[in-house]
Legacy VTK file of the C-alpha trace (Angstrom):
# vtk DataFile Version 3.0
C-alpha trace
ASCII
DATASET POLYDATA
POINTS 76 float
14.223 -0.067 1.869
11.998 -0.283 4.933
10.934 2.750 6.960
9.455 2.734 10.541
8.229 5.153 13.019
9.447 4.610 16.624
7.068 5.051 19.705
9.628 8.077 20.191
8.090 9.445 17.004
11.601 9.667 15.444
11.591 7.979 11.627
14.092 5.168 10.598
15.180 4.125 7.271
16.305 0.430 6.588
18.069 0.310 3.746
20.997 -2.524 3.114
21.201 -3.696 6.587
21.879 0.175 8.140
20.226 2.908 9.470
19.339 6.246 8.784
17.390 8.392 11.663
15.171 11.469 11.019
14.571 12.590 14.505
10.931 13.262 15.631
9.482 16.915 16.403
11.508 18.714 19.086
14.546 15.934 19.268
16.952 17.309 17.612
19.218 17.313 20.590
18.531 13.216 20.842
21.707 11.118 19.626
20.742 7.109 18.532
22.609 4.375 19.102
22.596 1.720 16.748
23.159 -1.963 16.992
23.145 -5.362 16.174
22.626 -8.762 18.290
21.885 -11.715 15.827
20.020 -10.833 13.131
18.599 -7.784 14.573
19.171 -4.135 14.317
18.107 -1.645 17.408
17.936 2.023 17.194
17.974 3.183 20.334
17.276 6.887 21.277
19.757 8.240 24.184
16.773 9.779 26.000
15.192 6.248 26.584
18.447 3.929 27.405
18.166 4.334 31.055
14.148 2.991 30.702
15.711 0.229 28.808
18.280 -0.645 31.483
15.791 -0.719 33.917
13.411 -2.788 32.272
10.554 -0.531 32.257
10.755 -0.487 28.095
10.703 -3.510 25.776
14.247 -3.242 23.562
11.653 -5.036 21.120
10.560 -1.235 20.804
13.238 -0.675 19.250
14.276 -3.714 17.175
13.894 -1.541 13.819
14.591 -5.058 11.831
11.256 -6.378 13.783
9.026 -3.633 13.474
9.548 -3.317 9.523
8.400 -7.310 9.341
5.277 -6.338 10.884
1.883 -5.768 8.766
-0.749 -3.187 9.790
-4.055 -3.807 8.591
-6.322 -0.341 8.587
-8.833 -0.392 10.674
-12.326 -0.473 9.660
LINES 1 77
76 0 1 2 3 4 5 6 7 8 9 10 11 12 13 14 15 16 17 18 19 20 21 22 23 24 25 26 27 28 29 30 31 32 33 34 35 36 37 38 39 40 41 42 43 44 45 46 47 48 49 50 51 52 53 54 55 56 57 58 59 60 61 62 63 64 65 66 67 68 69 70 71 72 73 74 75
């Protein structure tokens, strides 16, 4: 099990290739779409789709498969 925060604030759980969405203060009202190209798996937020489509967002954003493989060091 893997959990990330997305730059929406809204929390995802990776658990056996599927997700589970928490959504972040005051989103309640925001639906997700969920996805998978290759060996990824994107959580998108409905709210941000049309920034997507343009361009002006990364979908890497939202690549919840990615984001758990990364490691945060604290900062000192």
């Amino acid at each position: 099990m893997h959990q990330v925060t997305l730059v929406t604030g809204d929390r995802v759980t990776v658990r056996d290739n599927q997700a589970s969405v928490r959504p972040g203060p005051g989103r309640s009202h925001i639906t997700f779409n969920t996805y998978r190209t290759k060996n990824r798996l994107y959580v998108v937020p409905s709210d941000v789709q049309r920034d997507l489509a343009g361009g002006r967002l990364d979908r890497r954003l939202f690549d919840v498969k990615g984001l758990t493989t990364i490691r945060a060091y604290p900062l000192r």
